[in-house]
Backbone as a chain_set.jsonl record, in Angstrom:
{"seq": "XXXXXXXXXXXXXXXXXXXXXXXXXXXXXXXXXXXXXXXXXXXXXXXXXXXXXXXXXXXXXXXXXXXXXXXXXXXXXXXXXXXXXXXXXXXXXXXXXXXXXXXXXXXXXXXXXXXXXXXXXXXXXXXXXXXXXXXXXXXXXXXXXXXXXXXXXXXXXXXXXXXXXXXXXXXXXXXXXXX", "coords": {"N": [[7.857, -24.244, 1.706], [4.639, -22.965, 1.964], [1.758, -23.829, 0.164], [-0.831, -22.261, -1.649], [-3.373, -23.02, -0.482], [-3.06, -23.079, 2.33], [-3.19, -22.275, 5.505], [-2.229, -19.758, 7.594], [-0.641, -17.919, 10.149], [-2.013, -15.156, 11.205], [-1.574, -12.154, 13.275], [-3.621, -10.1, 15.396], [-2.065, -7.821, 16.255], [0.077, -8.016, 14.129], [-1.272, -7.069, 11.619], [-2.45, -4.59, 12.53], [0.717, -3.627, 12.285], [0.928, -3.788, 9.676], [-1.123, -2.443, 8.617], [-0.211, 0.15, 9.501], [1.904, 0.487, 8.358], [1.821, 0.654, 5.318], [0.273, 2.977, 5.534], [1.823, 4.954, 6.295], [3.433, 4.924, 3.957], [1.74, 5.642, 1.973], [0.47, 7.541, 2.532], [2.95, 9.68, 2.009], [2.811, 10.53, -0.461], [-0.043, 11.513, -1.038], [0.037, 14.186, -1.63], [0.024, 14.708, -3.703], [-2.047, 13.378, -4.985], [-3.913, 15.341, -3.875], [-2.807, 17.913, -5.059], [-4.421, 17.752, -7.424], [-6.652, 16.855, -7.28], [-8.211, 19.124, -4.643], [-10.502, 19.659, -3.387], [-11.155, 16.503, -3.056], [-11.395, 14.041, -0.722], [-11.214, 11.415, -0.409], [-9.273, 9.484, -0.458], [-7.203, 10.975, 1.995], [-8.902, 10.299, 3.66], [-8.714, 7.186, 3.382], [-6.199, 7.091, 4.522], [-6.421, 7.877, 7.192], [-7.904, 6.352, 8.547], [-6.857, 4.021, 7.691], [-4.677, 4.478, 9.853], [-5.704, 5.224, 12.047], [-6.995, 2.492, 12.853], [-3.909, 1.345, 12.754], [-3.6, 2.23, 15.083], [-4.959, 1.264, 17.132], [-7.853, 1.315, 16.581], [-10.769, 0.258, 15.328], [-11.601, -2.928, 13.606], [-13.694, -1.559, 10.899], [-16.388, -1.738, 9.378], [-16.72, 0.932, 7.764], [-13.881, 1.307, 7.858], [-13.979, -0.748, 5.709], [-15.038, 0.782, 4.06], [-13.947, 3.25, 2.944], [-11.301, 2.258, 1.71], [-12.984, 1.391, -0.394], [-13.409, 3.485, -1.139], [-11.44, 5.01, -1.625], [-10.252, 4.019, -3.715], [-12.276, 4.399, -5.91], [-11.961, 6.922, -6.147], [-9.038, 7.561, -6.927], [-10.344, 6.539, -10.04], [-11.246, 8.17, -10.517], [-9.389, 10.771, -10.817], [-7.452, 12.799, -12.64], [-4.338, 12.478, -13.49], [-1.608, 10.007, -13.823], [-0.076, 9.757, -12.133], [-1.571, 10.621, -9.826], [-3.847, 9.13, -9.99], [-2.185, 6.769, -8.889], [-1.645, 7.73, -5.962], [-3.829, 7.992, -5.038], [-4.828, 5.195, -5.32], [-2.761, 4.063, -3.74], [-3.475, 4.631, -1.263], [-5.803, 3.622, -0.796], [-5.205, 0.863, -0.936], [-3.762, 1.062, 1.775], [-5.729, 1.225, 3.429], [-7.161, -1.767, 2.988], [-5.152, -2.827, 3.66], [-5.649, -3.916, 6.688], [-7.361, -5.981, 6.222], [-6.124, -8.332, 5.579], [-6.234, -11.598, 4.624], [-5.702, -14.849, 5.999], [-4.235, -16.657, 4.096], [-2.217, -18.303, 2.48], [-1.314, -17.167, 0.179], [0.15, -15.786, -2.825], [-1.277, -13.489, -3.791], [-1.785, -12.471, -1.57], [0.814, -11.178, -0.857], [0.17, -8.973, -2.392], [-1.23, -7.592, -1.36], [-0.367, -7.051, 1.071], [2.22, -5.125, 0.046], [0.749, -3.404, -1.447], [0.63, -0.419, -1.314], [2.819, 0.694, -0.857], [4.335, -0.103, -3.279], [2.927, 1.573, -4.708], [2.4, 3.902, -4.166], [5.147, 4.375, -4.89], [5.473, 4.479, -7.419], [3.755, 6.397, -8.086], [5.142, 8.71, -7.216], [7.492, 8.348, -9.499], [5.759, 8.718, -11.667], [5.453, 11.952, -11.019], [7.635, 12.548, -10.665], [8.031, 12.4, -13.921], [6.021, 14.087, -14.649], [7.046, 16.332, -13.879], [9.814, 17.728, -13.776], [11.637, 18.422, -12.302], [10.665, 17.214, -9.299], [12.702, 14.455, -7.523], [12.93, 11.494, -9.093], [11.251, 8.563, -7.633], [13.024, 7.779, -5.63], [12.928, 8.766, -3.054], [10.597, 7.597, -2.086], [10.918, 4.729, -2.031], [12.966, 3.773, -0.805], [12.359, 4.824, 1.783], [10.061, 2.899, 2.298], [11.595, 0.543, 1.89], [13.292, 0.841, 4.349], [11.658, 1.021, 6.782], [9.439, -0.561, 7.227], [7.826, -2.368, 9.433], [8.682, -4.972, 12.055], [6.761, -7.051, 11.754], [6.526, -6.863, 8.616], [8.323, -8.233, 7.338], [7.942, -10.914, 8.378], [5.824, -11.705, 7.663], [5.722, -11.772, 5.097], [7.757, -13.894, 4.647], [5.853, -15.77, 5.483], [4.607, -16.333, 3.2], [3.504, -17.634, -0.451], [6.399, -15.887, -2.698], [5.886, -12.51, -4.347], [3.269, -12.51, -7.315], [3.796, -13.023, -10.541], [3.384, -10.391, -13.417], [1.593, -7.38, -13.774], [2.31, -5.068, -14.658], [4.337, -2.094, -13.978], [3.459, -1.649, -11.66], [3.745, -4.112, -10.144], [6.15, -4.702, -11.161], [7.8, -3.485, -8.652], [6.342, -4.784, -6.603], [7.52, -7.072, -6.757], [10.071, -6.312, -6.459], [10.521, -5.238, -4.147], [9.416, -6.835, -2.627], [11.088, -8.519, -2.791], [13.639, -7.758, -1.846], [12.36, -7.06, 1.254], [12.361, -9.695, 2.154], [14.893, -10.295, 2.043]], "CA": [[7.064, -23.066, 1.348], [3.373, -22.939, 1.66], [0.869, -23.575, -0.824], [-2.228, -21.4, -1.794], [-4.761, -23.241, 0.19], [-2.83, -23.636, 3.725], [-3.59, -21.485, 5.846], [-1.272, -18.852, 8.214], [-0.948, -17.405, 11.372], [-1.881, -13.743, 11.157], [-2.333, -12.06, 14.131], [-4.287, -8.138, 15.08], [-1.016, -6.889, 15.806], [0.585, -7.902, 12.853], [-2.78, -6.646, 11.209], [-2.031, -3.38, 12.496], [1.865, -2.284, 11.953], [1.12, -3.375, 8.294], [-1.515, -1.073, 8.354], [0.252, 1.513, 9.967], [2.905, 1.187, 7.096], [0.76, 1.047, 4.359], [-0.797, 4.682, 5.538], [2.785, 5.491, 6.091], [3.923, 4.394, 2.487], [0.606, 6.252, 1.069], [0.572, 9.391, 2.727], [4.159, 10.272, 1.419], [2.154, 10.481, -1.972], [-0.985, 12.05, -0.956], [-0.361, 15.467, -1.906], [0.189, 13.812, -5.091], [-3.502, 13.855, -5.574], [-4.628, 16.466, -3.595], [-2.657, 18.93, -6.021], [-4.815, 17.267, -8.579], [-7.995, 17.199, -6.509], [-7.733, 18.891, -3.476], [-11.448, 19.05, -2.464], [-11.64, 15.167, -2.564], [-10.415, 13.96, 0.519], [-11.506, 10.178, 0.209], [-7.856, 9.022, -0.203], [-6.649, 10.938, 2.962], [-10.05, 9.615, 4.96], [-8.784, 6.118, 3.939], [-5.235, 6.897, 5.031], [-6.934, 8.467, 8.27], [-8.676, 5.592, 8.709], [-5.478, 3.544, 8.086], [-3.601, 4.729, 11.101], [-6.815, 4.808, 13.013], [-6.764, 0.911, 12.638], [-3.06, 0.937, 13.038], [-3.191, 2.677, 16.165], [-5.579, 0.464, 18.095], [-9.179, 1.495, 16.565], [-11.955, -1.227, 15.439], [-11.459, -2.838, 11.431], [-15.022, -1.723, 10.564], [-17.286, -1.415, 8.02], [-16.431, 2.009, 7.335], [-12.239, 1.034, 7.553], [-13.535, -1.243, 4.476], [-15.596, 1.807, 2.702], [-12.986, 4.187, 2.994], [-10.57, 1.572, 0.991], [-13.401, 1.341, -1.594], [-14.003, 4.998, -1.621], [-10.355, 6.121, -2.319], [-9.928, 3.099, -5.287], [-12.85, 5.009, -6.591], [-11.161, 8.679, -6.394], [-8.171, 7.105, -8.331], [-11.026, 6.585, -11.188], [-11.759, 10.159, -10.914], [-8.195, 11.405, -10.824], [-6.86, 12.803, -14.134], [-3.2, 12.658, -13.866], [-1.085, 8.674, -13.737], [0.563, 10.33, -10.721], [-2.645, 11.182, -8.753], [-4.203, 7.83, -9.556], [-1.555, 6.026, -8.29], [-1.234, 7.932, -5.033], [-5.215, 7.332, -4.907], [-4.724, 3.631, -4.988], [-1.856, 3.406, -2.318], [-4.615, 5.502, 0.466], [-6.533, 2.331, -1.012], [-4.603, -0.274, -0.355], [-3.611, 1.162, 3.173], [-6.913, 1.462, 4.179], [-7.249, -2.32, 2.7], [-4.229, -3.884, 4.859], [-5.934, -3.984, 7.446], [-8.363, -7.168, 5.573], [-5.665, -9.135, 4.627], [-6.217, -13.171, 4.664], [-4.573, -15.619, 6.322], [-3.895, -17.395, 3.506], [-0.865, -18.45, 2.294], [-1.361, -16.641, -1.137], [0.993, -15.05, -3.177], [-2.247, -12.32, -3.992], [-1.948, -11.554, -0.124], [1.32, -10.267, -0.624], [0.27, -7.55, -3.009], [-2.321, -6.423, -0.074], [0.775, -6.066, 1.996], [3.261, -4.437, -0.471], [0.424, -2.333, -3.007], [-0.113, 0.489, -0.796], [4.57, 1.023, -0.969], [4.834, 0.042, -4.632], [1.906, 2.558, -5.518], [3.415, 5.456, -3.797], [6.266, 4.766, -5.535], [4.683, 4.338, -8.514], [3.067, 7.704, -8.322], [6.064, 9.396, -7.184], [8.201, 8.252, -10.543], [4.879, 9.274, -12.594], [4.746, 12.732, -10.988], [9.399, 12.756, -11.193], [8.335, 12.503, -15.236], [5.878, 14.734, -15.099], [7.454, 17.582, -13.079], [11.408, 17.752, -13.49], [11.877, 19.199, -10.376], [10.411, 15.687, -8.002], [13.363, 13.314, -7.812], [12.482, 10.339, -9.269], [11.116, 7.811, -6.615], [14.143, 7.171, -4.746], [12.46, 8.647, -1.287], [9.754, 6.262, -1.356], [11.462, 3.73, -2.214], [13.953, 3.885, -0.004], [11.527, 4.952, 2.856], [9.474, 1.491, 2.356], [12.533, -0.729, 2.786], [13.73, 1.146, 5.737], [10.579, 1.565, 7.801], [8.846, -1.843, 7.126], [8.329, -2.908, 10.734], [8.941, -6.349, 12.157], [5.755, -7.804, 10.924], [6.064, -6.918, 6.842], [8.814, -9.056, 6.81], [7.809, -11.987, 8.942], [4.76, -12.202, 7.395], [6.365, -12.233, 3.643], [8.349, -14.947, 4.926], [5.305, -17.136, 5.607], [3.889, -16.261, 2.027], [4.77, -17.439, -1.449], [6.683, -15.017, -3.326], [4.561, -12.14, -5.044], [3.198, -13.202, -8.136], [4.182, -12.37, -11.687], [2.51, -9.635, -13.66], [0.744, -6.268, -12.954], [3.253, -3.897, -15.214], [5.306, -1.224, -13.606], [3.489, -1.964, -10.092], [3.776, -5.706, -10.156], [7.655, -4.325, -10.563], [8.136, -2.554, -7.724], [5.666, -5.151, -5.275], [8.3, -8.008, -6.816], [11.62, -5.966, -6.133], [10.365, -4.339, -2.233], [9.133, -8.212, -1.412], [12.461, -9.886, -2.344], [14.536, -7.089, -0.74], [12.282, -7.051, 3.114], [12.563, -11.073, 2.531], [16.388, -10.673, 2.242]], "C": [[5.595, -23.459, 1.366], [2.905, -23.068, 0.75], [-0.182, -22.803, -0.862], [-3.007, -21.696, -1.043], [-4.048, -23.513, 1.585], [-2.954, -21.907, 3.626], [-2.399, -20.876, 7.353], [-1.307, -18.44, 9.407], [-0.801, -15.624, 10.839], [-2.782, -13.076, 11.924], [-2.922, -10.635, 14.034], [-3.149, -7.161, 15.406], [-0.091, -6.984, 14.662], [-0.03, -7.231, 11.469], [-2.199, -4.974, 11.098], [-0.95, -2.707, 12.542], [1.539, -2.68, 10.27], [0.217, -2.983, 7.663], [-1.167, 0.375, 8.127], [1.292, 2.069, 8.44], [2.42, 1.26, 5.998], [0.465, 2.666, 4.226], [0.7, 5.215, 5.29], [3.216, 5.693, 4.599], [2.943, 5.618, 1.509], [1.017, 7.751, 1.223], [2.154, 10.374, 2.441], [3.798, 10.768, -0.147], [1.146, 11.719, -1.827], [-1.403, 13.474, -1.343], [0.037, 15.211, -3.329], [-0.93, 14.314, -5.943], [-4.497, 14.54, -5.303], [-4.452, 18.042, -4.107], [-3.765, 18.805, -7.017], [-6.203, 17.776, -8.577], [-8.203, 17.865, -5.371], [-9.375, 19.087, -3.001], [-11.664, 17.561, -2.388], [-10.592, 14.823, -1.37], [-11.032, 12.34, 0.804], [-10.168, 9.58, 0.442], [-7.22, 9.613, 1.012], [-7.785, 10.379, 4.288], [-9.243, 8.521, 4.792], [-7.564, 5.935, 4.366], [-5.129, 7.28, 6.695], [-7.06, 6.899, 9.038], [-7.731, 4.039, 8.908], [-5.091, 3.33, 9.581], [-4.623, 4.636, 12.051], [-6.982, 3.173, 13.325], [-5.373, 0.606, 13.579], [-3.213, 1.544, 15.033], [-4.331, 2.569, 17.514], [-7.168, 0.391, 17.813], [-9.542, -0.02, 16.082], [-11.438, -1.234, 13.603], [-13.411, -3.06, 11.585], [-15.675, -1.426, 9.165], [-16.995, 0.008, 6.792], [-14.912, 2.439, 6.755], [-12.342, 0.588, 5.776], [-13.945, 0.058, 3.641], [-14.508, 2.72, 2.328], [-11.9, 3.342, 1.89], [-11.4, 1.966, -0.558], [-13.327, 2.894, -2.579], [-12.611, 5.712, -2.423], [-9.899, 5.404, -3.569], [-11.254, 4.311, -6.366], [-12.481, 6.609, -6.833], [-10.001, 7.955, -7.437], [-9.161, 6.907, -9.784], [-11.358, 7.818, -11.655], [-10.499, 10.804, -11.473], [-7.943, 11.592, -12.285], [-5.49, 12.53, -14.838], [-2.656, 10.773, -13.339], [-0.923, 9.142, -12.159], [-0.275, 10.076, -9.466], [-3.315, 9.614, -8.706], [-3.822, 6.534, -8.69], [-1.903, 5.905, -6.769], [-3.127, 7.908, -4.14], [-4.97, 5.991, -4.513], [-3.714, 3.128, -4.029], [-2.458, 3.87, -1.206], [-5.347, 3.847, 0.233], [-6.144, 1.367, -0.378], [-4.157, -0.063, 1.085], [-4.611, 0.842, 3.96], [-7.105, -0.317, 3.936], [-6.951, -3.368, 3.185], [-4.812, -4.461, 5.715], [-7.376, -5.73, 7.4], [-7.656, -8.262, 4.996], [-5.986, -10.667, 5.15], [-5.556, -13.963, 5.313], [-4.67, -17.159, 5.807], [-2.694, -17.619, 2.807], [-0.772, -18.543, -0.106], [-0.826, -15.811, -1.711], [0.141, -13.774, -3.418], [-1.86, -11.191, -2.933], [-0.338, -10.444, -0.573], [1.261, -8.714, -1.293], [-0.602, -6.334, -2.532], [-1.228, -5.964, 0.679], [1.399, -4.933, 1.342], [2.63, -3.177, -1.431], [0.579, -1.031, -2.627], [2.134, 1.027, -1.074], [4.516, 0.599, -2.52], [3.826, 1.386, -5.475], [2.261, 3.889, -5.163], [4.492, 5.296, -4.541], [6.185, 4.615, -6.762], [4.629, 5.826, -9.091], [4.428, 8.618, -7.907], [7.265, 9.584, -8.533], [7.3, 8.981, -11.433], [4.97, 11.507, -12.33], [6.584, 13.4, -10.915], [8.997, 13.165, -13.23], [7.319, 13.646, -15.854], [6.368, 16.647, -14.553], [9.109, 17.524, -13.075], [12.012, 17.764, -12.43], [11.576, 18.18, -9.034], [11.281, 14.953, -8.369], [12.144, 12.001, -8.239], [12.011, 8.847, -7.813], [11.505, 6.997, -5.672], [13.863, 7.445, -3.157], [11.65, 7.93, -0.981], [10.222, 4.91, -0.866], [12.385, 3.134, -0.731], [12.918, 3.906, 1.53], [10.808, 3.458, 3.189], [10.413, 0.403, 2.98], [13.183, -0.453, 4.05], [12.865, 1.305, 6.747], [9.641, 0.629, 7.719], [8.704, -2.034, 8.656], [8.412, -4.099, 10.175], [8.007, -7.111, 10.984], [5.535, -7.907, 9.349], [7.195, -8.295, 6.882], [8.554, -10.456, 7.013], [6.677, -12.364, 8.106], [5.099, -12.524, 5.844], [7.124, -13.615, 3.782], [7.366, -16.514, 5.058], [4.163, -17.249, 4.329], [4.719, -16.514, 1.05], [5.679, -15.872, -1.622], [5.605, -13.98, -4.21], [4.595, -12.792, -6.6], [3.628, -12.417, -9.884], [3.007, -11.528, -12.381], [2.38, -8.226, -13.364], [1.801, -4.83, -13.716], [4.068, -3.087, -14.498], [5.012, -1.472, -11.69], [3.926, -3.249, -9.772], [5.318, -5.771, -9.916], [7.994, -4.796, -9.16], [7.426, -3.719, -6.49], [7.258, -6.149, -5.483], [9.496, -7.273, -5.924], [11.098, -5.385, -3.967], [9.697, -6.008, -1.821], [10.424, -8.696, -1.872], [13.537, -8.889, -1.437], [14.047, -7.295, 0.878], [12.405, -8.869, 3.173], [14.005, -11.569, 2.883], [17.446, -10.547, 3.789]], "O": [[5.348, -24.434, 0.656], [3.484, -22.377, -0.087], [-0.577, -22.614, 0.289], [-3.659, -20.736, -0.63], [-4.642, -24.447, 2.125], [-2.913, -20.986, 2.809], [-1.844, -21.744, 8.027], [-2.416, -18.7, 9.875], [0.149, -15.054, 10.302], [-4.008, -13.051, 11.812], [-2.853, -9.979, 12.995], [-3.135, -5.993, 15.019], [0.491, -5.967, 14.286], [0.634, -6.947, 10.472], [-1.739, -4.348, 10.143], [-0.999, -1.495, 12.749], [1.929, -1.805, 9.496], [0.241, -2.966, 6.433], [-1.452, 1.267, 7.327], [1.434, 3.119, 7.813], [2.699, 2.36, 5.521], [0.434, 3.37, 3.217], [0.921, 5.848, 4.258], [3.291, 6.855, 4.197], [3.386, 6.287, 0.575], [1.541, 8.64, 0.553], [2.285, 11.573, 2.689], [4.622, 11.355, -0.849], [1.399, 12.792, -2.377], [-2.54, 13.939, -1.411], [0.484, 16.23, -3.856], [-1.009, 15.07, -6.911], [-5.577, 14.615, -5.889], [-5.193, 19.005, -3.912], [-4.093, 19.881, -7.519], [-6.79, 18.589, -9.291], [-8.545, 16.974, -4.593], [-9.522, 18.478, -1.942], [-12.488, 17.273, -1.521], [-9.435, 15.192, -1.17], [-11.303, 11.981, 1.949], [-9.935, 9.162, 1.576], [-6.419, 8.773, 1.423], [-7.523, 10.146, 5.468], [-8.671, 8.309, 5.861], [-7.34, 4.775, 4.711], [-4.122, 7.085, 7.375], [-6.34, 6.493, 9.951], [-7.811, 3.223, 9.826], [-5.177, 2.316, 10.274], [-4.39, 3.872, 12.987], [-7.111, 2.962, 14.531], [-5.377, -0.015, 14.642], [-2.755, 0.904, 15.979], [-4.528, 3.335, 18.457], [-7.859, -0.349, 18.514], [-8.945, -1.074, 16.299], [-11.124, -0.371, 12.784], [-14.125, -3.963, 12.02], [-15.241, -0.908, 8.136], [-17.043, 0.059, 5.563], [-14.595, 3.245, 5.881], [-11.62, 0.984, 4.861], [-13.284, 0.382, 2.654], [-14.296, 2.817, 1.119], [-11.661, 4.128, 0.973], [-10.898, 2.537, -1.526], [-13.254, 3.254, -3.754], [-12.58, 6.528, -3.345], [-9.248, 6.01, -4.42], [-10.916, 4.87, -7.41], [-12.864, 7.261, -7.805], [-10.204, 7.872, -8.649], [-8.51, 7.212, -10.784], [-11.639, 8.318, -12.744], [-10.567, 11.358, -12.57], [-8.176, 10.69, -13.09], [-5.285, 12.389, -16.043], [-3.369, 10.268, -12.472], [-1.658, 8.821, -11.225], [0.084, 9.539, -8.419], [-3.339, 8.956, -7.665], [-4.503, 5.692, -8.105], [-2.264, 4.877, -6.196], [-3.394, 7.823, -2.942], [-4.916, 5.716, -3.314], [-3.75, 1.99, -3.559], [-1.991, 3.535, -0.118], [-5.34, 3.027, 1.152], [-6.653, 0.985, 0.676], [-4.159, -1.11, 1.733], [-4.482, 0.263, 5.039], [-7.304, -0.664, 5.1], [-7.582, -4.415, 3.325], [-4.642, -5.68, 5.723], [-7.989, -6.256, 8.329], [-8.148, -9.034, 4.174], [-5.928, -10.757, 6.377], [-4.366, -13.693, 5.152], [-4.933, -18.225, 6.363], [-2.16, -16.531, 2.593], [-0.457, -19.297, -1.027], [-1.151, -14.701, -1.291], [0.826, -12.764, -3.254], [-1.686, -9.975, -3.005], [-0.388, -9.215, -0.589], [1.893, -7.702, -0.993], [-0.764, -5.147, -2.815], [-1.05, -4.778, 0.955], [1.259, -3.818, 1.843], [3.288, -2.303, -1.995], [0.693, -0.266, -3.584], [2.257, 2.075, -1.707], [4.871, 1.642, -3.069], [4.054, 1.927, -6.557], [2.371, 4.832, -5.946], [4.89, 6.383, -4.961], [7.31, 4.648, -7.26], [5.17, 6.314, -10.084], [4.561, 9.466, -8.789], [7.87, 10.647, -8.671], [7.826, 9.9, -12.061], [4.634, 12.275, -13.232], [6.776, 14.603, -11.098], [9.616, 14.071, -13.788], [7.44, 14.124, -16.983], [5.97, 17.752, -14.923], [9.549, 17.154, -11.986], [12.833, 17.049, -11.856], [12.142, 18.33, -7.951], [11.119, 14.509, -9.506], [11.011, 11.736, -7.837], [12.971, 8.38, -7.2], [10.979, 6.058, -5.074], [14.294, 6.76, -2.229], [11.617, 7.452, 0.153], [10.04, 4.259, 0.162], [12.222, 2.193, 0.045], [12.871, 2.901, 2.239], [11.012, 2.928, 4.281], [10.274, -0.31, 3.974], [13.594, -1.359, 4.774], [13.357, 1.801, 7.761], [8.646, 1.049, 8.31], [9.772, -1.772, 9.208], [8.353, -4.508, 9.016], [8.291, -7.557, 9.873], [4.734, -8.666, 8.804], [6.788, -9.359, 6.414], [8.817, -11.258, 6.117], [6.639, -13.566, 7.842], [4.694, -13.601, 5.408], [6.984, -14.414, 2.856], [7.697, -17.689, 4.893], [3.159, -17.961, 4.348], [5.907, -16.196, 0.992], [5.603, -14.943, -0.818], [4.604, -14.481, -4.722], [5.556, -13.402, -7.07], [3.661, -11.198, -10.051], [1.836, -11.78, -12.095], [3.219, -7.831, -12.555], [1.879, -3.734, -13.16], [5.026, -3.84, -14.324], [5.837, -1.482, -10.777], [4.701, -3.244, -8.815], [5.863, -6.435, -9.033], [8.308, -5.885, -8.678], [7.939, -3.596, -5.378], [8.104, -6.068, -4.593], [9.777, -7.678, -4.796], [11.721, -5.377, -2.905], [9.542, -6.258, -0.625], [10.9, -9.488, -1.057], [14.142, -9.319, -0.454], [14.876, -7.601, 1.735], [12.543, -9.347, 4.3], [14.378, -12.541, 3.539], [18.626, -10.897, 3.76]]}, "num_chains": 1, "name": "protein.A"}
């Protein structure tokens, strides 16, 4: 197993399907927090912006603002639900910066953007009766991972302990695409 300071092979197409799934993972959420907010639209710019990445554009300056911009709409957001589904546009938009370091951190750049949708989907099951509980994300994440989430978990520790209900959900969706 790798240690923290070696360093990885991570190439721009591996770059970009675990972008692509990231946006994927997010935007199953997104109306999450556009019930909440629906004139803000930084969380679907950075899931825009996402797939724009994934689907051959440039990682620029603006790929990173768009990350920053929708972590900062989750600060705005009023409801657990909406914040969440804020911070998985985040982390999609985010993928696309990950390290090639062989750091258990990295994997929570791969996996935040799928445990935070599903995050926000259980938050918005408890506050609405009527949304199953977060069994379509869930489920959606481990089935639609491409090649690259798993290969690349494979050449990273394990994620790391911590992080409450998300920290969960990154642990249980990285030992299942490792299995």
């Amino acid at each position: 197993m790798p240690t923290e300071s070696d360093e990885i092979e991570l190439s721009e197409h591996e770059l970009r399907e675990i972008a692509g799934y990231a946006a994927g993972c997010a935007r199953r959420v997104l109306s999450v927090f556009e019930q909440s907010l629906p004139a803000d639209t930084r969380p679907r710019d950075a899931i825009d912006a996402a797939d724009a990445f994934a689907g051959g554009g440039r990682r620029t300056a603006a790929l990173r603002q768009s990350a920053w911009a929708a972590y900062r709409a989750a600060r705005d957001a009023v409801s657990p639900a909406a914040v969440d589904a804020a911070r998985a546009a985040s982390h999609a938009a985010a993928a696309a910066y990950l390290h090639p370091k062989a750091s258990a951190h990295q994997v929570k750049h791969i996996l935040g953007a799928a445990a935070h949708a599903v995050r926000a989907e259980e938050w918005a099951a408890a506050e609405d009766r009527s949304v199953s509980a977060a069994a379509g994300t869930l489920h959606w994440a481990l089935h639609h991972a491409p090649a690259a989430v798993p290969a690349l978990l494979g050449r990273l520790p394990a994620a790391p302990p911590g992080g409450g209900r998300v920290g969960e959900l990154v642990r249980a969706l990285d030992a299942a695409l490792r299995a």
